[in-house]
C-alpha positions in Angstrom: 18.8 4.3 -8.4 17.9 7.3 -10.2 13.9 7.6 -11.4 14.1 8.1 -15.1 10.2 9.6 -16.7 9.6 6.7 -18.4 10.2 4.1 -15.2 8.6 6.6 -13.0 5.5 6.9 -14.8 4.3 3.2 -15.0 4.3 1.8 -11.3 2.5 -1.2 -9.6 0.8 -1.3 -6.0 -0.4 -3.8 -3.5 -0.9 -4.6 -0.1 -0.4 -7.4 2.0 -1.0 -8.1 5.8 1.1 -9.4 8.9 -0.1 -10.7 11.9 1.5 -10.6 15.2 0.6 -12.9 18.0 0.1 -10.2 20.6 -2.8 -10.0 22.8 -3.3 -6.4 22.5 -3.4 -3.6 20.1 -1.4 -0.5 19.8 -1.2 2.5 17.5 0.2 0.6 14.7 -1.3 -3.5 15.5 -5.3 -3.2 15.1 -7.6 -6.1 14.5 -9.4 -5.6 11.1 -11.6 -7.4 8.4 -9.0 -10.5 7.5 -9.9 -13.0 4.4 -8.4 -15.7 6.7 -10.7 -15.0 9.6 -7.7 -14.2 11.8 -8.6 -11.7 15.1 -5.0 -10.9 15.7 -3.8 -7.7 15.7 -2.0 -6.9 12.6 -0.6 -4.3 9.8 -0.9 -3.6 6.2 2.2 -3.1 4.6 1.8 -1.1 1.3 4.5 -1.4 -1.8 5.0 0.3 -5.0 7.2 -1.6 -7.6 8.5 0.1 -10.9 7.9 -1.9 -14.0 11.0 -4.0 -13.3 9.5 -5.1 -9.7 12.0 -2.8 -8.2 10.8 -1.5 -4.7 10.0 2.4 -5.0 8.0 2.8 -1.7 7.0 0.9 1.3 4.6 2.4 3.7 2.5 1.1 6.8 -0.8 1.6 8.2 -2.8 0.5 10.7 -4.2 -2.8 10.4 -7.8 -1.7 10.5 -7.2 0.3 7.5 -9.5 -0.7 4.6 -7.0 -2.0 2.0 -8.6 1.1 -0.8 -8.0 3.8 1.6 -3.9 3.3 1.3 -3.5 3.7 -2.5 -4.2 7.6 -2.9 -2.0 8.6 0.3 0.6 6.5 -1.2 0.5 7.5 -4.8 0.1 11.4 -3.6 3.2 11.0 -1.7 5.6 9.1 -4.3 4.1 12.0 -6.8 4.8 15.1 -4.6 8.5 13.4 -3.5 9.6 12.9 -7.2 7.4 15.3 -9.2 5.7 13.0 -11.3 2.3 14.7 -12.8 1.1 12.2 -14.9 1.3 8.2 -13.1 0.0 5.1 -14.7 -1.0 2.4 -12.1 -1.4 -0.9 -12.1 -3.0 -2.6 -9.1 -6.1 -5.2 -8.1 -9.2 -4.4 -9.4 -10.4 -4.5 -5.5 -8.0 -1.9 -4.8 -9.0 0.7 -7.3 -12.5 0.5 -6.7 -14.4 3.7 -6.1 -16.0 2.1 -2.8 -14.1 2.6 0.3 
């Protein structure tokens, strides 16, 4: 599917989490702050939608990784890989806040 300007411009980002049940973390499976209260290790899983909920981008980090500090990396790179200057986004209000 071919980005047009106008799709490109307007996208949506969020973030969710997945747990494994492991014992032990690797590079990728950390423990990190979890609204549930869970201690397993687990990653964030990052995805950027067009206006039509159609998936642009899907990236991973580790799962200590504050939720904020994926946005920019992912933004940055969906800009540079389609030449996008000017991006509209639409995510939480938690997830653009200027406190990392």
């Amino acid at each position: 599917r071919s980005l047009t300007a106008g799709l490109a411009s307007l996208v949506m980002y969020d973030v969710t989490t997945l747990h494994f049940e492991a014992k032990d973390e690797d590079k990728l499976r950390k423990v990190g702050m979890s609204k549930e209260r869970r201690v397993d290790p687990r990653i964030q899983v990052g995805l950027l939608v067009d206006p039509a909920g159609f998936p642009l981008e899907l990236h991973m980090f580790e799962g200590n990784k504050a939720e904020t500090a994926t946005i920019i990396p992912v933004l940055q790179a969906f800009q540079a890989r389609h030449g996008i200057a000017d991006l509209v986004v639409v995510a939480d209000a938690g997830m653009l806040s200027a406190n990392k």
